[in-house]
SEDRENMI-431844 format. One record per residue (C-alpha): residue in one letter; x, z, y negated. Coordinates in nm, 2 decimals, padded with zeros to 4 digits. Each point is the difference from the previous one (the first is absolute). Layout:
% residues N
R/res/X/Z/Y
R/A/X/Z/Y
...
END
This chain:
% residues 450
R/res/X/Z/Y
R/X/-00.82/-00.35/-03.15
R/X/00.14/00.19/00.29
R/X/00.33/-00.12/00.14
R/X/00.06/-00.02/00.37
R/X/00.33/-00.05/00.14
R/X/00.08/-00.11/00.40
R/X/00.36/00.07/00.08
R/X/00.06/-00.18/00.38
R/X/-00.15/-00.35/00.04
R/X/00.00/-00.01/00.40
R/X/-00.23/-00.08/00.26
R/X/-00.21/00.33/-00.03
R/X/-00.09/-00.19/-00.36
R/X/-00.17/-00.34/00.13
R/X/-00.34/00.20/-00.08
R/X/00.10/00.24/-00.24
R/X/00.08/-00.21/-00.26
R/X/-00.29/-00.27/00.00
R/X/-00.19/00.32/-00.03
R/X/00.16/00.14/-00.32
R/X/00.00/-00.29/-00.17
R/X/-00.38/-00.02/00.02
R/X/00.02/00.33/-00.18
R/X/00.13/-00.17/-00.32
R/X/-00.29/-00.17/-00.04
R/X/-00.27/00.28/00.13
R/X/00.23/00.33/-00.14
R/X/00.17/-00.15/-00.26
R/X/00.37/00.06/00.14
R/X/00.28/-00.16/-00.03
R/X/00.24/-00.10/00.31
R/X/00.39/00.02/00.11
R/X/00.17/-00.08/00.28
R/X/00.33/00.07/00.06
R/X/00.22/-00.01/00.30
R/X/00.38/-00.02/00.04
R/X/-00.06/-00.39/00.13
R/X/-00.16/-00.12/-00.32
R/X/-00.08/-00.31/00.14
R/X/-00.26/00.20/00.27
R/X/-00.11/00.16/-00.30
R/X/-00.13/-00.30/-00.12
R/X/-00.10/-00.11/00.28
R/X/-00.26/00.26/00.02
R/X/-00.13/-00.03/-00.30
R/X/-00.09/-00.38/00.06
R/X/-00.18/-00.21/-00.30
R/X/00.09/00.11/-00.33
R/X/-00.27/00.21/-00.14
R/X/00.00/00.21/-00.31
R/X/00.07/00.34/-00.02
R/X/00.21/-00.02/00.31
R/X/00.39/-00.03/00.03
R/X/00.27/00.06/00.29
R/X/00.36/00.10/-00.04
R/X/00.34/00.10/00.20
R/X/00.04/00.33/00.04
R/X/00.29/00.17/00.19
R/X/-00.11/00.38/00.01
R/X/00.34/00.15/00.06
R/X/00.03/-00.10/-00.35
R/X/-00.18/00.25/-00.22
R/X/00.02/-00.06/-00.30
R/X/-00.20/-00.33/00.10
R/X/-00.25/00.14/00.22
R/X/-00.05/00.27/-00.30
R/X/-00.05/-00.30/-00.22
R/X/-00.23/-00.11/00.20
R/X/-00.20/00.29/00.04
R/X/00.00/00.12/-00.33
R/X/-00.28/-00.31/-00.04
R/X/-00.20/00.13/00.28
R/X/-00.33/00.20/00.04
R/X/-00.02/-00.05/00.34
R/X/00.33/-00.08/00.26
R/X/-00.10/-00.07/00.32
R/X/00.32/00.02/00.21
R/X/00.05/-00.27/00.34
R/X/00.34/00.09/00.05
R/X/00.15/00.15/00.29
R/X/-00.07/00.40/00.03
R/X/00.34/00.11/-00.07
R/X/-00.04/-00.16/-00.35
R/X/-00.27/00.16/-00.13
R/X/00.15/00.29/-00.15
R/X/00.16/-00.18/-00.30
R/X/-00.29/-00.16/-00.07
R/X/-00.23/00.33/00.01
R/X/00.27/00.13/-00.27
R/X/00.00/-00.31/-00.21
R/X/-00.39/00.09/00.00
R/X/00.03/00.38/-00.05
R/X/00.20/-00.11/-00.31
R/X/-00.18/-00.27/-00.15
R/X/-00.41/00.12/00.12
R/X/-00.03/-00.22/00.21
R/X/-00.25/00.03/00.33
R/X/00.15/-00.08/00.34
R/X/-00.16/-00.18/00.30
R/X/00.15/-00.02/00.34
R/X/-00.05/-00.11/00.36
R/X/00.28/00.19/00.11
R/X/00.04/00.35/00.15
R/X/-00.05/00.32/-00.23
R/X/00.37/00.13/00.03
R/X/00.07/00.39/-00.11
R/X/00.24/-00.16/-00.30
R/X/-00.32/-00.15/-00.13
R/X/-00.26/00.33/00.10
R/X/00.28/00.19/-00.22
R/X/-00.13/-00.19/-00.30
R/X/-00.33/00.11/00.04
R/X/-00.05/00.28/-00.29
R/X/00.17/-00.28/-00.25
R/X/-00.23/-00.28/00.12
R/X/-00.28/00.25/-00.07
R/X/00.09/00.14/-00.32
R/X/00.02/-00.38/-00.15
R/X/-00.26/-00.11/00.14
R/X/00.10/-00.28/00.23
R/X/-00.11/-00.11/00.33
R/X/00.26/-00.03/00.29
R/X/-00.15/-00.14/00.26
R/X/00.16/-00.04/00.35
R/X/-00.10/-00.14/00.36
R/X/-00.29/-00.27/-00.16
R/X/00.12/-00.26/00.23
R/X/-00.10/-00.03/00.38
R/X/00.14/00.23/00.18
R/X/00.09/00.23/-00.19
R/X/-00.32/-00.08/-00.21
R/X/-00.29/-00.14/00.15
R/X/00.06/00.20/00.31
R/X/-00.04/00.32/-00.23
R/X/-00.29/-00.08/-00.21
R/X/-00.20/-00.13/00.30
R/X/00.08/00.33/00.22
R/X/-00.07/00.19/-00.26
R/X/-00.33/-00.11/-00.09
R/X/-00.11/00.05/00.38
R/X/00.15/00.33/00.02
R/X/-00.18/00.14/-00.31
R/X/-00.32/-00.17/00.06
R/X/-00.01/00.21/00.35
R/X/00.13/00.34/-00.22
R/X/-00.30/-00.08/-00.20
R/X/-00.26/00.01/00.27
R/X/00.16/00.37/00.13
R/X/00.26/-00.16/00.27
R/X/00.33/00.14/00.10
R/X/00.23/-00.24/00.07
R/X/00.22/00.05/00.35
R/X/00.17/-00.33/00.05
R/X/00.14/-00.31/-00.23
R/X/00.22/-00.26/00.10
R/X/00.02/-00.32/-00.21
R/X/00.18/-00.35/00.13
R/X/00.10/-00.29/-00.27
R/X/00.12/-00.34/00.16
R/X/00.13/-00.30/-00.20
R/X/00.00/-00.30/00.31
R/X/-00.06/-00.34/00.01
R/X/-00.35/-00.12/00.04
R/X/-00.07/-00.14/00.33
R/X/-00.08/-00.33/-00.14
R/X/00.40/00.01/-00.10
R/X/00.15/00.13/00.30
R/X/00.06/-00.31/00.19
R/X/00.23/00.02/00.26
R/X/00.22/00.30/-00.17
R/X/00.00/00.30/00.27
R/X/00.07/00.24/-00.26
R/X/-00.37/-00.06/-00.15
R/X/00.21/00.11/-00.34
R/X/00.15/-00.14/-00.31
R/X/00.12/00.15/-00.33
R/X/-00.24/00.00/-00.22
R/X/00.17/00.30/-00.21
R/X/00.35/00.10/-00.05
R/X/00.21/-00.13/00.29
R/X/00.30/00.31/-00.06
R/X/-00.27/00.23/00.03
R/X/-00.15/-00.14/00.31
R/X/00.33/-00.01/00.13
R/X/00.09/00.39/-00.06
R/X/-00.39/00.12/00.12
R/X/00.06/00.31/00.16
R/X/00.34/00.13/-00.17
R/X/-00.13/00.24/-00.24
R/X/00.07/00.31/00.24
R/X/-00.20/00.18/00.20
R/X/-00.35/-00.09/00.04
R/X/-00.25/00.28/00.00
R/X/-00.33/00.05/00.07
R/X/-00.27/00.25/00.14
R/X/-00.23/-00.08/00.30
R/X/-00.28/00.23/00.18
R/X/00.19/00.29/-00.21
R/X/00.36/-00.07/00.12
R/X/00.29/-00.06/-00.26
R/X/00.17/-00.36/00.13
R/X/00.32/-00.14/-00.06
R/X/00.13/-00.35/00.07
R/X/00.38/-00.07/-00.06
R/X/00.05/-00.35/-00.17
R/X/00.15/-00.17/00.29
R/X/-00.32/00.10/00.18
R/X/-00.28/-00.13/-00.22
R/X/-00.07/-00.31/00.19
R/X/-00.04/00.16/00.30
R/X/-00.26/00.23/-00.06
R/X/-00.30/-00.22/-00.08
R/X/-00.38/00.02/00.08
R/X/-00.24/-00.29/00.05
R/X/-00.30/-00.03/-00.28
R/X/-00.27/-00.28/00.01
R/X/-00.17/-00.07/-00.38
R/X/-00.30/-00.20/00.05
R/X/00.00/-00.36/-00.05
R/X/00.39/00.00/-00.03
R/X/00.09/00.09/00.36
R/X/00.28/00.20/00.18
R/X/00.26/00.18/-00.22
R/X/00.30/00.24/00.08
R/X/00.04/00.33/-00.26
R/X/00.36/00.10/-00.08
R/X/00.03/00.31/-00.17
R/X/00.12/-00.02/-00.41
R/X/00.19/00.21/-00.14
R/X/-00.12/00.37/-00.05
R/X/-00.37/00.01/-00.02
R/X/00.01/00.40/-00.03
R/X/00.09/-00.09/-00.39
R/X/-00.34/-00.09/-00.04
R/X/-00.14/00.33/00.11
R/X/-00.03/00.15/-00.34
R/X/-00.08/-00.34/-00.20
R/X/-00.33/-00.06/00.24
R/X/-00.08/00.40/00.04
R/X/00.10/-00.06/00.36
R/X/00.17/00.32/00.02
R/X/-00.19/00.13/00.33
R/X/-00.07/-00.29/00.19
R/X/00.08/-00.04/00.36
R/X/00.15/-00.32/00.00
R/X/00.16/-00.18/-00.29
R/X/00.16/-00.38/00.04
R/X/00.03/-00.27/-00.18
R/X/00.15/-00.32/00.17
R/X/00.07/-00.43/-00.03
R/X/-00.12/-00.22/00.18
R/X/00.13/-00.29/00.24
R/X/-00.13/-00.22/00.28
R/X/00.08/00.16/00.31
R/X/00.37/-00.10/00.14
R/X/00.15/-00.01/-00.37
R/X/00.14/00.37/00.04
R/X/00.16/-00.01/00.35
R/X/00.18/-00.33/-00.10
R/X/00.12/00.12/-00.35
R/X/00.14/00.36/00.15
R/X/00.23/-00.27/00.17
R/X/00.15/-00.05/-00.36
R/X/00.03/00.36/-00.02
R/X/00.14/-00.01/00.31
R/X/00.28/-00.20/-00.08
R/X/00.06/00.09/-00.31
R/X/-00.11/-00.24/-00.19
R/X/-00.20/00.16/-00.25
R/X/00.32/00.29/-00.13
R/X/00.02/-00.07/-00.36
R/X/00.29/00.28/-00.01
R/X/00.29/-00.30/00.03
R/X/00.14/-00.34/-00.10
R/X/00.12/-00.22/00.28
R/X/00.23/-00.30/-00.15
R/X/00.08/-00.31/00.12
R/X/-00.35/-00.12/00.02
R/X/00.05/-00.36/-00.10
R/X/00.24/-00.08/00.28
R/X/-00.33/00.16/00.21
R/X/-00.28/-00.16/00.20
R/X/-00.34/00.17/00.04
R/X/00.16/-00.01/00.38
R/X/00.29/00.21/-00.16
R/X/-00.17/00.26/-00.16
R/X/-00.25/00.09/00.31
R/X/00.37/00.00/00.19
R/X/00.13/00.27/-00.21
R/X/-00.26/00.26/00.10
R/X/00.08/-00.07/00.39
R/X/00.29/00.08/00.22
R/X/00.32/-00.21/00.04
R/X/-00.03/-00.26/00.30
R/X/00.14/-00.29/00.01
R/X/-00.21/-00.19/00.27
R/X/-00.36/00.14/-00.11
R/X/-00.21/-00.19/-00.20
R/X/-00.16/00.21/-00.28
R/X/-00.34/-00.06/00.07
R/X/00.12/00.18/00.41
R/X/00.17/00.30/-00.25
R/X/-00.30/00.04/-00.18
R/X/-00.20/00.00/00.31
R/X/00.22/00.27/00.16
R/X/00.03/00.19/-00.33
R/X/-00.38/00.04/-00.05
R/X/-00.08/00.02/00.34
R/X/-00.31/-00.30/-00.02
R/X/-00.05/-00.32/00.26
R/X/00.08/-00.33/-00.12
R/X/-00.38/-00.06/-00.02
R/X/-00.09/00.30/-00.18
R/X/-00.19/-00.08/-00.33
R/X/00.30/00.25/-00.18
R/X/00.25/-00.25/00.10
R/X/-00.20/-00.29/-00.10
R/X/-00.09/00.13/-00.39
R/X/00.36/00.06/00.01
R/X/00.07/-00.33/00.06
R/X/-00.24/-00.20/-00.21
R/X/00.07/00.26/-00.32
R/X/00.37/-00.21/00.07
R/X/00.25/00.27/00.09
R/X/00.19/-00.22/00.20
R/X/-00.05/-00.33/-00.21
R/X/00.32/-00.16/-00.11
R/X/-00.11/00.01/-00.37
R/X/00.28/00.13/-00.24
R/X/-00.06/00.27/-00.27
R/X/00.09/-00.08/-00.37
R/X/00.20/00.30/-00.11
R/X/00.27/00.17/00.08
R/X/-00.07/00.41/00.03
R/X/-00.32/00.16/00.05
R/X/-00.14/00.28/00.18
R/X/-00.14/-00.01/00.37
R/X/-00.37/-00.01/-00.16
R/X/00.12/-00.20/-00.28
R/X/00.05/-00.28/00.26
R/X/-00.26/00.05/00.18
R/X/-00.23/-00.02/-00.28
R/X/00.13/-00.36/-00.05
R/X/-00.01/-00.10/00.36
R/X/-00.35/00.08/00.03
R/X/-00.13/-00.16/-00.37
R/X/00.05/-00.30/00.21
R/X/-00.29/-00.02/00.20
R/X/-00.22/00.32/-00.19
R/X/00.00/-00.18/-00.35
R/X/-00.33/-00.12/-00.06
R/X/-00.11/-00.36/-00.01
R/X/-00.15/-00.18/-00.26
R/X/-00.34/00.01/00.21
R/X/00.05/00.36/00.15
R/X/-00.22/00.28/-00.03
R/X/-00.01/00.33/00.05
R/X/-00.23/00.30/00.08
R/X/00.01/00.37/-00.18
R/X/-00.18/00.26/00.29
R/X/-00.05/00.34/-00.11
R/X/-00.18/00.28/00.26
R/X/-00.11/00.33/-00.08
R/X/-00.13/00.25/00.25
R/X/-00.15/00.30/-00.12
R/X/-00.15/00.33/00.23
R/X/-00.18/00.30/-00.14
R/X/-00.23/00.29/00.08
R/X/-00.31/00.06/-00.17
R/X/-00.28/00.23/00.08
R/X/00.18/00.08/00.36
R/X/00.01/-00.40/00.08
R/X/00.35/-00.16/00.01
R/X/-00.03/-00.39/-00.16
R/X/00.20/-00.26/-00.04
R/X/00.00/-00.31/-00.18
R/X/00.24/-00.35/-00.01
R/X/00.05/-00.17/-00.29
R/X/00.15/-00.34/-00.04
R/X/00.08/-00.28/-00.20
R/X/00.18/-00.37/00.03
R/X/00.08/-00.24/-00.27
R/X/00.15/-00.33/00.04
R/X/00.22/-00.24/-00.22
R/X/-00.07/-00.33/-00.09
R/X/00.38/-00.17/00.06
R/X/00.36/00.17/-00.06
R/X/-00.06/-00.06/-00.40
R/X/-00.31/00.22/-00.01
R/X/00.05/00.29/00.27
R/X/-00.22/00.29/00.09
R/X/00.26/00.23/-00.05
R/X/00.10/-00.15/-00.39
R/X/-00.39/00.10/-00.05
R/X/-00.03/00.28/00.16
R/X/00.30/00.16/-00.16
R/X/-00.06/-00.15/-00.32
R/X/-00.35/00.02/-00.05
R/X/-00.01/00.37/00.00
R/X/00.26/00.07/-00.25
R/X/-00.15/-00.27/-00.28
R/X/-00.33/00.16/00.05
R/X/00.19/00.33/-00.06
R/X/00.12/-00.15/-00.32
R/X/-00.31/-00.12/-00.13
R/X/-00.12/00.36/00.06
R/X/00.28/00.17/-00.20
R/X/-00.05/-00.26/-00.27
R/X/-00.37/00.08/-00.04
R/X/00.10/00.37/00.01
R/X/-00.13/00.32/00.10
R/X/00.22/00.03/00.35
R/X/00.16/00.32/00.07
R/X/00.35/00.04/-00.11
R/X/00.35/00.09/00.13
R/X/00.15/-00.08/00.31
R/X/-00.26/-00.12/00.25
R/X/-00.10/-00.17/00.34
R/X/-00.33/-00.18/-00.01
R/X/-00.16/00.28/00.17
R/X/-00.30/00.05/-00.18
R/X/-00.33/-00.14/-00.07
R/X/00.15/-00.09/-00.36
R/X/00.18/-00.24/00.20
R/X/-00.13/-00.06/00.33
R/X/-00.33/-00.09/-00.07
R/X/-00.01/-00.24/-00.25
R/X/00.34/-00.18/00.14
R/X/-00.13/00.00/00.36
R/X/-00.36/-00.15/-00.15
R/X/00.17/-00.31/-00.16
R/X/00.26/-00.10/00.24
R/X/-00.37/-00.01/00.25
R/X/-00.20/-00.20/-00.24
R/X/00.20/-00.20/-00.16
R/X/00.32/-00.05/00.27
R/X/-00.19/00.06/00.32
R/X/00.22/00.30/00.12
R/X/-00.31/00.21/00.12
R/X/00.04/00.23/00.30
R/X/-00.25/00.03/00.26
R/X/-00.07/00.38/00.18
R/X/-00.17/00.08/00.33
R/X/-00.05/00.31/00.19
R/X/00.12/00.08/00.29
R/X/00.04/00.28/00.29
R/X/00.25/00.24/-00.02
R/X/00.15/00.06/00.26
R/X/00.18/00.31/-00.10
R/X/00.34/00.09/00.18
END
């Protein structure tokens, strides 16, 4: 009996763990969740079943999390990225294989020639973006390598939204359906770089929602691109390393980015310091503190003046209905700027019971072959069924228990890996289509060239 162990029992799970324990049954595995909240733990698991069990697990504390591994044959790890490493050493030491949807970090490429030599699997980015967005891309890219084509351009776009059918009368179009901090600190990671028609670009962080570019995907409507992070990363993982124009990008409904680089604006999203005396503050208060001292100006005139928008501008309006000047009191004391605005804005972005959202991801490809430039778009849109059962729980789930069930029926390459292969790709990217409807649709188009 293999063992498989899930450390993090969050929303990214809803999908992953219905799927792995149908693997008991069909893979003869057995099943344990653990999470620091034990009672989410259980919550995940659901009905009683045999062969499957959940736990606390707080994995600062490592003599438990190595008790815990020490059991496993698989660990699939659903904690936050900067937690990983611990856990990939707790595997190192006890044989265990790892699974993540986070980002491949240098710490864990460093482990690499260990991983190998025992024989393990560490698998990183099987999730949605990083994941789904690799596998996909890289299936296109090498199908047109195949035929003889060079490619010359690649940008990719991922967008977790609302569906329309959920947007109601929010302006935003958006709620969280994944981690609200890391919504909230988008753009903060430094510089973000690029390369278009053969140029090296740059964007400073307090300039990423500025720079945006309008996309249309095919029966999902208008979108606005923000570049993420720094594509030129990828250059060497997709064999990129001469193309004209590299980018990879989220997606938002048009008007999302000019409003939030008002939070940028203002400050509101610096995670570098705690302001205190928060529960003697309004909403009001907060917004206040970002503005200039004046007695006899409201702060909705300040903010006005500050940002330079009309009073009927849809900026100003989003502002208001997201509640920065609501008289609403926060709960705690000290917290940083993006701390509190984080909590400010779970108020009205927290999915409902009946909500739903919508996973968009866009690819655009260009290449030369035989003297002809092509190009080709590539797209795909999956939508959840309420806030319990989200498209982006599948999407980021799905991906890494079909990863598992590949490792656990063997033959995968070994050490420290992306799923950049066909070892991966293909048979991942074939289930999640006929079995979970995530199935990309492709259709040429003219290339324009620059």
């Amino acid at each position: 009996m293999t063992s498989v162990l899930l450390i993090g029992a969050g929303l990214s799970t809803q999908s992953l763990v219905p799927y792995l324990k149908k693997l008991i049954n069909t893979h003869d595995i057995s099943l344990r969740v653990v999470d620091q909240d034990v009672r989410l733990a259980a919550s995940r698991v659901g009905e009683p079943v045999s062969n499957c069990s959940f736990g606390a697990l707080d994995i600062r504390q490592i003599d438990a999390l190595e008790s815990e591994v020490r059991q496993a044959d698989v660990t699939i790890s659903m904690v936050p990225a900067h937690m990983h490493l611990s856990i990939a050493k707790a595997c190192l030491k006890y044989n265990s294989h790892l699974l993540t949807a986070s980002y491949l970090t240098p710490e864990m490429e460093d482990l690499h020639d260990q991983v190998k030599k025992e024989g393990l699997v560490f698998l990183s980015e099987c999730g949605l973006d990083p994941g789904i967005d690799h596998m996909s891309a890289m299936q296109l890219l090498n199908s047109i390598r195949d035929k003889g084509g060079t490619i010359k351009l690649f940008e990719s776009f991922t967008g977790g939204l609302l569906s329309p059918s959920s947007e109601g009368s929010n302006p935003w179009r958006y709620k969280f359906t994944w981690n609200p901090r890391n919504v909230v600190l988008a753009g903060q990671g430094g510089a973000v770089k690029f390369i278009q028609e053969g140029k090296y670009k740059y964007i400073p962080p307090h300039m990423v929602f500025r720079r945006t570019e309008f996309i249309d995907v095919e029966g999902y409507g208008r979108f606005e691109g923000l570049a993420n992070r720094d594509s030129l990363k990828y250059r060497d993982a997709y064999g990129l390393n001469d193309v004209d124009t590299l980018y990879r990008g989220t997606l938002r409904r048009p008007g999302y980015a000019r409003a939030w680089d008002s939070f940028v604006k203002l400050g509101m999203t610096d995670d570098s310091y705690v302001i205190t005396g928060l529960s003697q503050m309004s909403f009001r208060d907060y917004t206040n503190l970002f503005l200039a001292y004046n007695p006899h100006d409201s702060v909705e005139l300040k903010i006005k003046h500050y940002l330079n928008i009309p009073q009927d501008s849809e900026i100003f309006n989003k502002l208001k209905w997201a509640g920065l000047f609501s008289n609403e009191t926060f709960e705690f004391d000290e917290a940083t700027p993006a701390q509190c605005l984080e909590y400010i804005l779970r108020k009205v972005w927290t999915m409902q019971p009946d909500d739903k959202d919508l996973i968009v991801m866009f690819h655009k490809i260009g290449w030369q072959q035989e003297g002809q430039m092509m190009m080709i778009e590539s797209s795909m849109g999956v939508e959840g069924t309420n806030a319990d059962n989200t498209a982006m729980a599948g999407t980021v789930g799905l991906p890494l228990g079909i990863a598992a069930r590949l490792v656990i029926e063997g033959g995968m390459p070994k050490g420290v890996l992306r799923p950049l292969t066909k070892d991966w790709y293909d048979p991942i990217l074939d289930e999640l289509a006929q079995k979970f409807n995530v199935k990309f649709s492709e259709k040429n188009v003219e290339y324009a060239g620059y």
